[in-house]
Every structure is written in C-alpha cells, then in structure tokens.
Backbone bond lengths (Angstrom), bond angles and torsions (degrees), N, CA, C in turn:
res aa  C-N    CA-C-N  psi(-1)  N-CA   C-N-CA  omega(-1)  CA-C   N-CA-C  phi
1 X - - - 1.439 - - 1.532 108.35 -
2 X 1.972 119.15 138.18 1.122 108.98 177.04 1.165 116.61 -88.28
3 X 1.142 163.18 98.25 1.741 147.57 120.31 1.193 102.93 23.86
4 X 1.680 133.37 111.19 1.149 138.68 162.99 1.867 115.16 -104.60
5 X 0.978 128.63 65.18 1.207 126.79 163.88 1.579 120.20 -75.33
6 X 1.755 88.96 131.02 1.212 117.61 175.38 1.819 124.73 -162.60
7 X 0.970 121.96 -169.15 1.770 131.97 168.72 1.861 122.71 -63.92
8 X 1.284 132.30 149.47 1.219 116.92 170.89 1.196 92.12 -75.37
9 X 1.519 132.90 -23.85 1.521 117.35 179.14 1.148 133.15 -69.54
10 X 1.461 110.56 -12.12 1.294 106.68 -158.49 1.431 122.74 -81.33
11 X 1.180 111.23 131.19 1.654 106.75 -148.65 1.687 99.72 -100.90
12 X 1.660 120.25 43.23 1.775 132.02 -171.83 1.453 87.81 -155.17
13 X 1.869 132.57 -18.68 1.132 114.47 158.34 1.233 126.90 -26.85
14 X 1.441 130.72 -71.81 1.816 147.44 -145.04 1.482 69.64 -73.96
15 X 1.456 130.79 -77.78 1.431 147.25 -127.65 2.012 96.72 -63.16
16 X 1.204 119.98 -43.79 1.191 130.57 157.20 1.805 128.69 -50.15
17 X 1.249 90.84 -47.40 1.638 87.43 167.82 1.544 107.42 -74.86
18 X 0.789 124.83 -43.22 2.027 126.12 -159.89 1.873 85.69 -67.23
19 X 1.066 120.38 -49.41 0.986 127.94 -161.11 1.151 114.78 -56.66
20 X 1.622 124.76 -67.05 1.594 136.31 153.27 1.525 106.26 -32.45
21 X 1.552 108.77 -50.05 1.684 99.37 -175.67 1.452 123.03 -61.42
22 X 1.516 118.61 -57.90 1.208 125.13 176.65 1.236 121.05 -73.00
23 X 1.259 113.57 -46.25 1.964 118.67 -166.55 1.593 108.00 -74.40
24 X 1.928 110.91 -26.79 1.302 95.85 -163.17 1.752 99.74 -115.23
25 X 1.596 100.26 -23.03 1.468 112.80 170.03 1.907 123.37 83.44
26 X 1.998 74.32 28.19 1.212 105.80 -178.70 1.975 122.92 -94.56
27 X 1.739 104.82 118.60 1.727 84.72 176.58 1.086 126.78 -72.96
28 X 1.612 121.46 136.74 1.326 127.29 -167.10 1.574 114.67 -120.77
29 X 1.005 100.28 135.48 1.911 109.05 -178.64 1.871 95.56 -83.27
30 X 1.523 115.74 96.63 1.399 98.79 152.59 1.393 113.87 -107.65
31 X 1.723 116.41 151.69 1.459 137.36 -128.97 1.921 76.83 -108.99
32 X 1.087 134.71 -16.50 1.785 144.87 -153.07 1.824 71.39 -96.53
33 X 1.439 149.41 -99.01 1.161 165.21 -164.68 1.781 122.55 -87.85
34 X 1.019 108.59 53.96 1.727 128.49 -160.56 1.938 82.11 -47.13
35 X 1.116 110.75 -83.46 1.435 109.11 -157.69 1.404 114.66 -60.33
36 X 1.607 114.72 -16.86 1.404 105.35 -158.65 1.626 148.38 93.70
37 X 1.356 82.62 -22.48 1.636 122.69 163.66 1.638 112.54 -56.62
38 X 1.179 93.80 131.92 1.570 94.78 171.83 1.630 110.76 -63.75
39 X 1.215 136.25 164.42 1.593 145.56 179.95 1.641 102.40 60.77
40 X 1.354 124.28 -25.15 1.398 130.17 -178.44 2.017 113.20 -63.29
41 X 1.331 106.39 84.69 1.234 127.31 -156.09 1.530 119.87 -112.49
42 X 1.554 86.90 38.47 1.677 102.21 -172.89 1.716 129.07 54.19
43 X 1.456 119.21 156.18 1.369 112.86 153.67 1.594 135.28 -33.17
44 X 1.116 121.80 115.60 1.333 132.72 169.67 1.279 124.24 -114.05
45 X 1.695 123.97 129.12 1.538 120.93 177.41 1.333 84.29 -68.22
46 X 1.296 142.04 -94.98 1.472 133.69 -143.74 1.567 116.95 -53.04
47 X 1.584 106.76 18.66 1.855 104.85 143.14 1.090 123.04 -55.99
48 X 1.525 93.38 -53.93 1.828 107.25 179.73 1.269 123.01 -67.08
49 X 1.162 115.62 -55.98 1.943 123.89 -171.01 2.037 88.97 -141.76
50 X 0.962 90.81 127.40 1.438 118.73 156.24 1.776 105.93 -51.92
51 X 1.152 104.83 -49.79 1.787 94.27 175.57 1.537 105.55 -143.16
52 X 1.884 73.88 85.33 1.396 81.24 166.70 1.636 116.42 -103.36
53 X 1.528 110.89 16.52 1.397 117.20 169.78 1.650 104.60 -82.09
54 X 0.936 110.12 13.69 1.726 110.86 164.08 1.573 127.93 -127.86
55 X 1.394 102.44 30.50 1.480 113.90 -154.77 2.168 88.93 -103.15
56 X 1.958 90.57 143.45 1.800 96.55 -168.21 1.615 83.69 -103.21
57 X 1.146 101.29 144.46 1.979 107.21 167.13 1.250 113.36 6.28
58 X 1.175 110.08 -72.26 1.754 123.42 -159.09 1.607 96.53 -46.08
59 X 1.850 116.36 -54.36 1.326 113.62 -145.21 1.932 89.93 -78.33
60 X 1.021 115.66 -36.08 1.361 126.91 166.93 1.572 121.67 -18.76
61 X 1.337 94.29 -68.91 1.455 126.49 -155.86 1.880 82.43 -80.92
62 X 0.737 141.86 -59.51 1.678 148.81 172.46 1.322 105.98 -46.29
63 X 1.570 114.81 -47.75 1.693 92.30 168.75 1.135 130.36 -69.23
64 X 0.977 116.68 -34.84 1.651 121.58 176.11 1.357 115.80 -45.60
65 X 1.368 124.21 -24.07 1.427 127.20 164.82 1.768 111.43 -99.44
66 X 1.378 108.42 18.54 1.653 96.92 176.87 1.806 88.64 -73.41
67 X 1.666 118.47 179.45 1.713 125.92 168.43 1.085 68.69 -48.09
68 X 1.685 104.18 -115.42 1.299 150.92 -177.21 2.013 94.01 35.17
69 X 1.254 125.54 -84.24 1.500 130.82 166.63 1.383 110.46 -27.42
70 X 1.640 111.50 -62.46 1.410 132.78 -152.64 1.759 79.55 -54.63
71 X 1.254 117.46 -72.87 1.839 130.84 -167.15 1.918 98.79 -54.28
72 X 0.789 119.36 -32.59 1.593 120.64 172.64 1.281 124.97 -55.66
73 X 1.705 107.88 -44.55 1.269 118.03 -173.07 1.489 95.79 -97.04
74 X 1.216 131.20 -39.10 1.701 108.23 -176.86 1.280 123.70 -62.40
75 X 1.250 98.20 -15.38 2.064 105.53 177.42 0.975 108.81 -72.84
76 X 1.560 116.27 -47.22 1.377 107.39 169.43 1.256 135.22 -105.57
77 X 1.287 126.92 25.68 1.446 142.46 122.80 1.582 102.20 -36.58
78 X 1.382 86.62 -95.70 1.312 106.93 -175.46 2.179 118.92 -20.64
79 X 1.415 89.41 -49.37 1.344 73.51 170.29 1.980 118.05 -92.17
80 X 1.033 113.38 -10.13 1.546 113.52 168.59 1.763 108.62 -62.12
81 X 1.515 115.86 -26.24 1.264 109.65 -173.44 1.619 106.30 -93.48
82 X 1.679 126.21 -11.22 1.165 115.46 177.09 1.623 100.09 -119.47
83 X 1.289 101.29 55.08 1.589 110.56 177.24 1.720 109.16 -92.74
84 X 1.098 119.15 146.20 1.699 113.94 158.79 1.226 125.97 -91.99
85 X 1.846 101.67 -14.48 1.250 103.70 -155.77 1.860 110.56 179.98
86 X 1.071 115.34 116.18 1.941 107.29 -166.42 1.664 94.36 -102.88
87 X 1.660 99.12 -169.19 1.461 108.66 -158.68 1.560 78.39 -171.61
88 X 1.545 133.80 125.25 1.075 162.54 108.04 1.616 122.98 -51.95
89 X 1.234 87.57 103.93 1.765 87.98 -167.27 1.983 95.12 -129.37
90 X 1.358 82.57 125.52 1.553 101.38 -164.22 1.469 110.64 -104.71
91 X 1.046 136.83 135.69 1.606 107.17 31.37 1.881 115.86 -92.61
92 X 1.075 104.36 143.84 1.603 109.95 164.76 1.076 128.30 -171.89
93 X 1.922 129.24 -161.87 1.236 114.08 -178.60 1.635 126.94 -122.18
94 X 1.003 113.48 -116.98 1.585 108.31 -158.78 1.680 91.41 -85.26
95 X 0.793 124.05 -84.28 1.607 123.99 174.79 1.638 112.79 11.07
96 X 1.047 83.13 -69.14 1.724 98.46 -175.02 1.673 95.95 -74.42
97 X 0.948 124.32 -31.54 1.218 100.14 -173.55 1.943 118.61 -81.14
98 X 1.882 104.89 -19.69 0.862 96.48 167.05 1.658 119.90 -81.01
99 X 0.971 112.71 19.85 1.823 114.23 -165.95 1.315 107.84 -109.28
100 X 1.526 106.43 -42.04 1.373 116.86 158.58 1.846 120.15 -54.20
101 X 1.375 109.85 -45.37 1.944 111.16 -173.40 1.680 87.96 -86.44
102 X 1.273 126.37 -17.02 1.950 115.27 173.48 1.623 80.44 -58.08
103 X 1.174 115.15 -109.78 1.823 127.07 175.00 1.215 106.77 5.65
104 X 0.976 139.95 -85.31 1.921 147.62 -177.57 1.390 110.51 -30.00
105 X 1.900 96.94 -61.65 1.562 93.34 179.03 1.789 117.39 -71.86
106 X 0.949 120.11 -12.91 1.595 117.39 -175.88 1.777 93.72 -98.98
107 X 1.410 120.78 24.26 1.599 116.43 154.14 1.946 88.97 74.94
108 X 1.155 124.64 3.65 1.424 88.53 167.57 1.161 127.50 -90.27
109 X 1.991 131.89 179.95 1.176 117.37 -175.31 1.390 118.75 -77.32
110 X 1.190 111.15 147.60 1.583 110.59 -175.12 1.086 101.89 -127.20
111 X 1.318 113.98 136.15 2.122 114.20 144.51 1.452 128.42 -121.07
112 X 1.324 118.18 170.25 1.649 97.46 175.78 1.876 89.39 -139.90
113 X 1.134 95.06 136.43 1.678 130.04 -174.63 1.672 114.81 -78.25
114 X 0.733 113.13 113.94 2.013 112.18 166.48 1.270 102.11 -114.05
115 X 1.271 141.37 143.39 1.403 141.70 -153.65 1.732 91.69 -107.05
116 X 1.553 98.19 -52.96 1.658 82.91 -175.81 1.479 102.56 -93.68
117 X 1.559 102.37 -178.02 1.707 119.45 167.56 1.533 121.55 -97.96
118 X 1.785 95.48 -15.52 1.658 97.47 173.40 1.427 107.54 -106.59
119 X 1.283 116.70 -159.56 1.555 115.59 169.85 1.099 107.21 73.40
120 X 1.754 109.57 154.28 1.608 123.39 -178.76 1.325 138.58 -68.01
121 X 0.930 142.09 171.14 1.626 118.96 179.08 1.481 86.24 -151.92
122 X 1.496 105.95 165.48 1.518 95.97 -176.16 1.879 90.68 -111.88
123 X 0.996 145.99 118.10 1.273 152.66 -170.89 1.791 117.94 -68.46
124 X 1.460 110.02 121.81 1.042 121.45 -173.35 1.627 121.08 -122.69
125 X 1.431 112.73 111.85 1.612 80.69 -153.99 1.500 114.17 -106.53
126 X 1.678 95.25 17.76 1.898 95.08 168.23 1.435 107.27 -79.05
127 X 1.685 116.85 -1.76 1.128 97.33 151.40 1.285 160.73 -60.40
128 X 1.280 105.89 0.08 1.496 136.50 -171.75 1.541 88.02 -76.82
129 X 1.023 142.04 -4.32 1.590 132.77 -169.86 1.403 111.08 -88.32
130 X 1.887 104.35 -26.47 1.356 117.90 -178.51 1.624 106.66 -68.58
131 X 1.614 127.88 160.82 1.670 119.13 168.14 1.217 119.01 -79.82
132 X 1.310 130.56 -13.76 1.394 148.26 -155.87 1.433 127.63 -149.36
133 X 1.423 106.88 105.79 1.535 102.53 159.73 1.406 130.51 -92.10
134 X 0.877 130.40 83.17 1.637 132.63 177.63 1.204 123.47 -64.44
135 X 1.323 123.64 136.53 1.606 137.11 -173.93 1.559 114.61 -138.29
136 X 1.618 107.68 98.11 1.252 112.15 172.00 1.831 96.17 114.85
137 X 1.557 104.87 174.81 1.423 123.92 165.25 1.202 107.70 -67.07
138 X 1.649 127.39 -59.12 1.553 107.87 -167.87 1.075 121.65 -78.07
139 X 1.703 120.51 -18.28 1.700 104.48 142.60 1.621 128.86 -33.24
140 X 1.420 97.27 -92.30 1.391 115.97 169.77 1.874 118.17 -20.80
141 X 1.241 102.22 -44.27 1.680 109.60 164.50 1.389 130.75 -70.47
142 X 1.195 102.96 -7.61 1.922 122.30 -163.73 1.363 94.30 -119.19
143 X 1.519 126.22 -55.21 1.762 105.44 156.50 0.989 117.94 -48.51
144 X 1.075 134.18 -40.62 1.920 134.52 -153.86 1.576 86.21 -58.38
145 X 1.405 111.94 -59.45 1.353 131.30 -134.53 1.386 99.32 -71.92
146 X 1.597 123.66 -24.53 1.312 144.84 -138.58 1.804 90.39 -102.35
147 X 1.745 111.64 -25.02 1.766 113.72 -164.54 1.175 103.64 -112.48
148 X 1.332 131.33 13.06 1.470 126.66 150.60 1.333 128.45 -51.85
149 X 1.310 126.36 134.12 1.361 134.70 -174.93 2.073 107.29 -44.56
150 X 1.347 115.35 -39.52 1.152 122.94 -167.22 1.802 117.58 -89.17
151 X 1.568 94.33 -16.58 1.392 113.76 152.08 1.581 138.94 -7.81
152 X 1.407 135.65 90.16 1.491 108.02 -153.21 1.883 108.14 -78.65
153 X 0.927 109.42 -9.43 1.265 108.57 167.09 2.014 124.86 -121.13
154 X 1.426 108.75 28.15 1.238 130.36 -170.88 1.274 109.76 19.18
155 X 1.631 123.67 -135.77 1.573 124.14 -135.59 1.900 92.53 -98.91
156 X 1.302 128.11 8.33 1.754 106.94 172.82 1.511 105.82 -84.36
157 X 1.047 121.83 -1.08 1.518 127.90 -174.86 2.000 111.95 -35.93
C-alpha cells in the first residue's frame, strides 16, 4: 500500500490517488477517505472546536487527546506502519511532511511529487531524506508503475 501524503488543499491530492489507483493499479491509503467508506471524510480539527484556528498551546495540546484526534491519528498511524511505500505530493504542510520523514526514517521507499515542471517551489532540503524527486505526471506515472507488487524491481523505484 502507498502512503499518500499531502495538504487538505491540495487540489492534485484526489487526482494523485485515482491515479496510483487506476493507471498504476496500485492500493493507496488516502488520508481525505481513511476507510473508504462512503461519508468517511477524514480527520477534522473543527470536529472538536469550530475555532480551533485560534487555539494557544494549552487548548492544542488538550486536543490531541480529545477521541475524535485519538481515532484520527491511529488510522493514520496505522496505515503509515502498513505502508510499502509513501508519496509527498506538494504543495503542502507540516503533517505531510512529518509522515513522509516517519516513512524515510523507518527505511521505507519514499518520493516527493511536483505536479508541474515550471514554477517555484519553496526548497526544503530535509528533503533529501526522500529517494525520489519527481517532476510532472509521467514521472509520477513511471514511479507508480515502478511500486507494484509484480514490479521487477518493486517499491525503491
């Protein structure tokens, strides 16, 4: 299974999973639909507090132990630990970026995705931890293709 980390913003998220799923025929953990379930619409802070974009340490540090979090993060624990293989698909933020260096440091394969070939990027260079920088779809399609179980050189691709 791939690990798809990325942004709720990111508007190449969905387009990235369908993509791995269908084009490469690869199973993919997306973090938007954890179970797969219809209405199953991922973790949300505004489960907990409606504004929790105004929350100081303390209220912070307290959510993280509401359920609601507690059940958020074991899904995706849970699926970071039965991963073969993640995908950082940018642009996004810290989340993903720690989900991606969880993956790296436990030796699995990693890549990180730029959708286009032009345009800015803001440069990060613990990315170097990842195996792969990919640029564009027929990258991104040529890894996919590369982490299939039937793969002759499987998921370091």
């Amino acid at each position: 299974m791939i690990y798809v980390a990325s942004s709720w913003r990111n508007e190449y998220q969905r387009l990235v999973v369908e993509l791995l799923r269908k084009v490469c025929g690869l199973m993919v953990y997306d973090f938007k639909n954890p179970s797969g379930d219809a209405g199953d619409n991922g973790f949300h802070w505004s489960e907990i507090d409606t504004g929790w974009q105004g929350w100081d340490p303390a209220a912070f540090r307290g959510a993280l132990e509401h359920p609601i979090a507690v059940r958020g993060f074991g899904k995706d624990k849970a699926a970071l630990d039965a991963a073969a293989g993640g995908l950082l698909v940018q642009p996004c933020g810290r989340s993903a970026h720690l989900e991606i260096g969880y993956l790296a440091a436990r030796g699995i394969p990693t890549a990180v995705w730029f959708p286009a070939v032009g345009g800015q990027v803001e440069p990060e260079l613990m990315l170097r931890v990842c195996d792969r920088i990919l640029i564009g779809t027929e990258e991104l399609v040529a890894w996919g293709n590369a982490q299939r179980p039937d793969a002759e050189d499987g998921v370091d691709q």
